[in-house]
N, C-alpha and C positions, 0 to 999 in steps of 0.2 A: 378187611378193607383192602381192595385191589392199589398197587403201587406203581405208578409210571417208572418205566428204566431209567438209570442213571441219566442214559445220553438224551432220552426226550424231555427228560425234564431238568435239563442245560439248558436247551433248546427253546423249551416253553418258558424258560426263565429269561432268557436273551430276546426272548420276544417282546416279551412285558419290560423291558429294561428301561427303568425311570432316565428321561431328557435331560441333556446337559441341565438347564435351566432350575431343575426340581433337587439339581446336587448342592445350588448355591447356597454359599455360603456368608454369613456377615463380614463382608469384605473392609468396611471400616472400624470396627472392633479395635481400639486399644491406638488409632493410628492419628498421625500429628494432627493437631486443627486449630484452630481459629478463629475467631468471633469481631463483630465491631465493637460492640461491649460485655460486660461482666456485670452481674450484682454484685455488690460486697455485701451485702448486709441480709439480715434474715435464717431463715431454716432452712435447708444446711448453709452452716458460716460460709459457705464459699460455695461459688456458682458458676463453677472453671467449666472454659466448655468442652474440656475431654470426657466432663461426667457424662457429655452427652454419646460417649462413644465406649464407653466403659461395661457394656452388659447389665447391669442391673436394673433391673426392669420393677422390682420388691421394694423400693425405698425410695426415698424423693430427691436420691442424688439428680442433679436436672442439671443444667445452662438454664442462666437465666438473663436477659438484659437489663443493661443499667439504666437505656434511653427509651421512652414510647414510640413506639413505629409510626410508622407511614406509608398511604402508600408510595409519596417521593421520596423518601429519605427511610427505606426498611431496613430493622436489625438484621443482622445477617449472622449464620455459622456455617463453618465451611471444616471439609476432612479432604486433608490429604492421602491418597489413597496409597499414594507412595511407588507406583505403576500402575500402568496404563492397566484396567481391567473389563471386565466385561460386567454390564449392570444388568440384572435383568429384574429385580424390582427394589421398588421400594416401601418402608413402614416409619411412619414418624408418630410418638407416641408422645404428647405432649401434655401440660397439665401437670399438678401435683399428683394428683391420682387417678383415676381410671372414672372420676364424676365426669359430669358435664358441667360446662362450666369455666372450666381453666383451658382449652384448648385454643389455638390461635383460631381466628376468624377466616385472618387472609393471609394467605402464603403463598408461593413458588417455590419448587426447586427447580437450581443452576446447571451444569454442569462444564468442566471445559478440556482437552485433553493435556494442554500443556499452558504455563502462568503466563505465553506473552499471547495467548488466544484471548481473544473474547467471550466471554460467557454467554450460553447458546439454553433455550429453557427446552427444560422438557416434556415432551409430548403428555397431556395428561395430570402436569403437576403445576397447574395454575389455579387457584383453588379461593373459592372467597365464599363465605359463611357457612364455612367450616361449622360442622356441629359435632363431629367424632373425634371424642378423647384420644384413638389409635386409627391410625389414617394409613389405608396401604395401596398402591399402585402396584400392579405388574405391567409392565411395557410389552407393548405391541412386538414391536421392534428393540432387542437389547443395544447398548451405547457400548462405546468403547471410549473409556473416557479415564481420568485420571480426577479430578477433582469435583468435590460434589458440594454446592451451597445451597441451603438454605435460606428464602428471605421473608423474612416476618415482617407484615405489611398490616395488618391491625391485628391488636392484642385483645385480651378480654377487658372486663371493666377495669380492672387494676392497673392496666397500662404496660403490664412485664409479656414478653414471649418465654415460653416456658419450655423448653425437649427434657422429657428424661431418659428419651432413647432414640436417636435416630438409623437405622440398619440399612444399610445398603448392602442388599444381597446380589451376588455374581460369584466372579472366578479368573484370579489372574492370569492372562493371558501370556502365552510364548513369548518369548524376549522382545520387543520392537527394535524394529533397527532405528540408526542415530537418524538427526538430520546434519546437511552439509550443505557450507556456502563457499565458495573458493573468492568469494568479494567481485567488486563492480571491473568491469572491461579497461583496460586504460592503453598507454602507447608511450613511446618515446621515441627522439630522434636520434639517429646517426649525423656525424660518430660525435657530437657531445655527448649523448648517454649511449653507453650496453650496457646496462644494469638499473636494475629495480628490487623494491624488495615488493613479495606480496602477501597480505595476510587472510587468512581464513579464518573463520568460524566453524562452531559443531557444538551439538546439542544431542542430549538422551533423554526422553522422557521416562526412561524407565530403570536407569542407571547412569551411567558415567562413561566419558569418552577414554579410553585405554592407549589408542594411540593415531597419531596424523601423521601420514604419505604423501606428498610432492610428488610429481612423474610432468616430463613433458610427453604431450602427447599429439607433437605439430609444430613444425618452422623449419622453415630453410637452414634456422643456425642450431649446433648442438649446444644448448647451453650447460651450464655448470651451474647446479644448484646445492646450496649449501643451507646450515638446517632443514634439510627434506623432510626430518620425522618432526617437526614442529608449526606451531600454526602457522607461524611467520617465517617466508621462505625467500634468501636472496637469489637473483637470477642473475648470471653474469655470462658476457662471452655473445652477447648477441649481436652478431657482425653482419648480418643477411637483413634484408628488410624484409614487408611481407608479414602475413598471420604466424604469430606466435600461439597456440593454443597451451594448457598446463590444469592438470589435474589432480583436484586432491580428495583424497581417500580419507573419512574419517572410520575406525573401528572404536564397538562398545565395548565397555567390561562383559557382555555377554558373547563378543565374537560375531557380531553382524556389522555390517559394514555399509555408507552410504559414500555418494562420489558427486561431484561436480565441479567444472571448468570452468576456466577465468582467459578470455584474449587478451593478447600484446600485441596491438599493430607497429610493428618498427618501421619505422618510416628513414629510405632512403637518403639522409638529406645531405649535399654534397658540402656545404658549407654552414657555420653555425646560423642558428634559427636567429630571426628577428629576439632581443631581449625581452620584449610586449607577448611572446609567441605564450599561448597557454595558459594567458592572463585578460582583465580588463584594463581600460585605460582609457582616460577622458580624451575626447578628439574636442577643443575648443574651438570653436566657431564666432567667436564675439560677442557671444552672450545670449545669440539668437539660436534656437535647435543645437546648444550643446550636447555633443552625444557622449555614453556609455561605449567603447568599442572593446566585444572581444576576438581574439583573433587563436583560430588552429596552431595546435602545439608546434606543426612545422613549418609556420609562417616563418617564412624568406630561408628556412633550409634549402628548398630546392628553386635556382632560378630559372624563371619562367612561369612556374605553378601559377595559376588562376584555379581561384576558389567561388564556393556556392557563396552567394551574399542573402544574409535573411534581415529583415527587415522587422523591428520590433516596437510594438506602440503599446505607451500606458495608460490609463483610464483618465477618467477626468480629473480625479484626484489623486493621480499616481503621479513619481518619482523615479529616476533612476540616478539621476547625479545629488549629491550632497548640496546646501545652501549655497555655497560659494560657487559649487561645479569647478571644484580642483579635485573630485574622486568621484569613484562610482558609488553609488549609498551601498552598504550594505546587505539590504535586502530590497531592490528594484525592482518595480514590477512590471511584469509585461514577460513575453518567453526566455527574454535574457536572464532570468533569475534563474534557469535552470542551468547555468553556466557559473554561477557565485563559487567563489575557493569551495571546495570539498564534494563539491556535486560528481558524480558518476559521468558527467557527459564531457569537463574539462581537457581529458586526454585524449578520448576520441572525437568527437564532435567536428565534422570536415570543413563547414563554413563557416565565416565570418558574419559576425553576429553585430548590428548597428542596434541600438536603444536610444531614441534622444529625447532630450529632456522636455517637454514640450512649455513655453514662459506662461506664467500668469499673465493676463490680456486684465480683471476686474479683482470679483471676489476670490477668496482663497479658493474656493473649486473652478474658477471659471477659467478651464484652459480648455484650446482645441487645437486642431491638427489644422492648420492652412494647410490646401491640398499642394499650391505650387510651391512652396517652400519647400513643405516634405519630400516634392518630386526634385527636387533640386539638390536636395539632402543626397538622395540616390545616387542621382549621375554624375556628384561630386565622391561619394563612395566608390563606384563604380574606379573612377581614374587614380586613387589615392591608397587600394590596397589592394590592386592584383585583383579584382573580378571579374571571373566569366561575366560579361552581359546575355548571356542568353539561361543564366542560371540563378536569377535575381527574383525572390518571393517575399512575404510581406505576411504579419500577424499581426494580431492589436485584441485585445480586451472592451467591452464596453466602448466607452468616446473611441479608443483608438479601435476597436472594430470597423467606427462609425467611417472612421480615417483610410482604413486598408479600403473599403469598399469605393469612399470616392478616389483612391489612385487605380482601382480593378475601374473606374469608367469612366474617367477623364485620362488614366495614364496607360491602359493595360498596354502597349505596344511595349513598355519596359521592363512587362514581371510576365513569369514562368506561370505565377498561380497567388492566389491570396486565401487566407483562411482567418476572414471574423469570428470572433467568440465573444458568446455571451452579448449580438446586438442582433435588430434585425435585418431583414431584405433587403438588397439596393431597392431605390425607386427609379431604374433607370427606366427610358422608353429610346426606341424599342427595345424588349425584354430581349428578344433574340441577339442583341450585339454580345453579350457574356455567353451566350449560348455553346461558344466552343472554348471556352476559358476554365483552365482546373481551377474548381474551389470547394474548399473543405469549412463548412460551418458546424459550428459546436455551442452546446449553452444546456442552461438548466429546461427539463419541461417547464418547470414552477416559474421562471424567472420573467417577471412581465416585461423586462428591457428588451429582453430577447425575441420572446413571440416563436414560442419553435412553432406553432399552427402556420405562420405564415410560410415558413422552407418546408411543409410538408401537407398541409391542407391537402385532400384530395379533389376540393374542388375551385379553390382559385387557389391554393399553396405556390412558390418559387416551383420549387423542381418539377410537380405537374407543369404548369404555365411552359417551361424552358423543353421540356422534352419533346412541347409542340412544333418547335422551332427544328427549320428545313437544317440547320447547321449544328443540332445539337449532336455533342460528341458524349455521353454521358460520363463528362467528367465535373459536374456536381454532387458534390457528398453532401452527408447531412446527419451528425450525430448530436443526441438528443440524451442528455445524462440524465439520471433521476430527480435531481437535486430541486430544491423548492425555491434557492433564494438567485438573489443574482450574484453567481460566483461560477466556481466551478474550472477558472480558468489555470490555475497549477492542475488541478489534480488530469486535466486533460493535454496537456504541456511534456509531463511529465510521461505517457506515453510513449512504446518508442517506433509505434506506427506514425505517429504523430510528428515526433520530432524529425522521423527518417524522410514524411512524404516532403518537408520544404527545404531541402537536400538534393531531391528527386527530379524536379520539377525541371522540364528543357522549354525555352522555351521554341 
């Protein structure tokens, strides 16, 4: 029999050279896990659910639960994979033995790469009447993933989900680098403060952070940073005003390395800030439209300063001041709660922020916005803290949506721009008087208070209708979130498109 040469049949063997995919291995074998319950009782005395990750496939070592499933309420097992790996299938072998019979019905498996993710299902492994004792998937597409659940959603007649082997076959993957958060933007003023301290974050999904680096990398002042190799980092010496930028480097135990910046706006300010500066603080008005006021960290630092004034309305059954209205509540609603102690937007945030309480008139919800009152509110703000007038906008929720809209058409000569959320369309006539006015609407599709059909219909909708208009200047926006109910109004606040354009606004 004739013999291929050594080198061709290298050759011909590197041809044929079996796919990553065909190398894998049982990647969860032996590795930490998890369950929402345990049997205690039965063959075998114990029903730990590492048996379900332990190789034996010859005996009725299994995971078994203690609760009957559901498909609202499923038992669940979960493997730690212990690093991010690459999965490219799966085999779940359930049951006492290899009958039919004992296998789950209905099942999914999870997956997530790291515990503060949300669990994501995978393509393929959603699975209901189930009839095979040993259940295998290969993925289309391999995952790169770190944790793997199981979730049993009907069991057999007996009411238990049974694994006596679940495999997750792949191959772990090169080191991953960390993640890094250098934390939220903030500011101080000159010269009460040159100094801050700042801290960071860092995270390995695949090991352990080894060591964190401070560096500036931005500002007119050289600062002096002390603990630089630690997450929390003091900054001193900052005598310039102006962008302070600072970066921090986290590296893994494996030697890969992730980075990201944190700003310091140091604000010039030639004499100490207003006490209120950086805080809220009731402005009492006699019991009629008490307001919530917060004011820029370098209020009355620098004299002359005129600031953006925003304008802030709560729903029908919203609150910003406490019962008495001797404090701000706690958690107030309307865009000023994005300003509450510990929010990311306290230190930088440039304009002054009104929120007033708006009085019960009937029953416990029946409050509204008088238009001339509220307009009154304004141009008494306007004289009482330093506002640009020509930099004065206006937000509201619900009823106070309802509020911003009638000051955009009986007041607009005093605001830059208004942006209702979560209500509908003015009913002004004519439609073209707003026509050259910014305004930014927001709301659930789902939400029938709102009506997003009407700000976008294309064939009687608002912003059709206004673009007809000889004065349209197309500065009507119109964002429309998924959401089903009537809400939506934090998660779109919080934004910092959002919060920048009523900032923006000249009029």
């Amino acid at each position: 029999m004739s013999r291929l040469p050594r080198r061709l049949l290298v050759t011909a063997l590197t041809l044929f050279a079996l796919p990553s995919w065909a190398q894998a291995t049982n990647v969860a074998l032996s590795k930490p896990s998890s369950a929402s319950s345990v049997h205690a009782n039965g063959y075998p005395t114990q029903y730990g659910h590492a048996k379900a990750f332990n190789g034996i496939l010859n005996t009725e070592d299994r995971w078994a639960s203690a609760v009957v499933p559901a498909a609202s309420s499923p038992e669940w097992l979960e493997v730690d994979l212990s690093a991010i790996h690459r999965v490219d299938s799966l085999t779940l072998h359930s049951g006492r033995d290899t009958t039919a019979g004992q296998q789950m019905l209905d099942f999914e498996i999870l997956h997530r790469a790291a515990l503060t993710d949300s669990f994501q299902s995978i393509p393929g492994a959603s699975i209901t009447n189930n009839t095979q004792p040993t259940w295998t998937l290969t993925l289309a597409q391999p995952l790169e993933t770190r944790y793997v659940r199981l979730q049993c959603k009907r069991a057999p007649t007996d009411g238990l989900c049974r694994v006596r082997e679940l495999q997750v076959m792949g191959e772990r993957l090169a080191n991953q680098p960390p993640t890094a958060n250098a934390g939220n933007d903030t500011g101080i003023v000159l010269p009460v403060q040159t100094s801050l301290q700042l801290t960071g974050t860092a995270s390995d999904s695949d090991g352990t952070i080894a060591s964190y680096q401070w560096d500036q990398v931005f500002g007119a002042s050289t600062a002096v940073l002390t603990n630089a190799t630690t997450p929390t980092v003091s900054i001193s010496g900052l005598t310039q005003g102006g962008l302070h930028v600072f970066l921090l480097t986290a590296t893994d135990n494996g030697g890969r390395s992730a980075s990201d910046t944190v700003s310091v706006m140091v604000h010039p300010g030639t004499v100490a800030p207003d006490p209120r500066a950086g805080k809220m603080h009731v402005w009492a008005r006699g019991g009629t439209y008490d307001t919530a006021v917060f004011l820029p960290i370098d209020f009355g630092a620098i004299p002359g300063k005129k600031y953006p004034l925003v304008l802030s309305l709560h729903g029908r059954g919203g609150i910003t001041l406490n019962a008495d209205h001797t404090q701000v509540n706690a958690n107030p609603e309307g865009f000023i709660r994005q300003l509450i102690p510990g929010k990311p937007l306290v230190n930088t945030y440039p304009a002054v922020v009104i929120a007033p309480n708006a009085p019960r008139i009937g029953a416990p919800l029946d409050t509204y916005w008088n238009t001339a009152l509220t307009h009154a509110l304004v141009l008494e703000a306007i004289n009482l803290y330093s506002i640009d007038p020509d930099r004065v906008t206006m937000t509201g929720l619900s009823f106070g949506g309802a509020g911003v809209i009638d000051q955009m058409t009986q007041y607009r000569s005093t605001y830059a721009g208004g942006m209702p959320v979560a209500y509908t369309t003015p009913t002004v006539t004519p439609l073209c008087v707003l026509a050259d006015f910014p305004i930014w609407a927001a709301g659930n599709r789902g939400d029938g208070t709102f009506n997003a059909w009407k700000w976008t219909n294309p064939t009687d909708g608002y912003t059709t209708q206004m673009r007809q208009c000889a004065n349209y200047t197309n500065e009507l926006q119109v964002t429309v979130m998924e959401g089903t109910t009537h809400s939506g109004w934090d998660e779109f606040w919080s934004r910092p498109d959002a919060q920048t354009w009523l900032v923006s606004q000249v009029r």
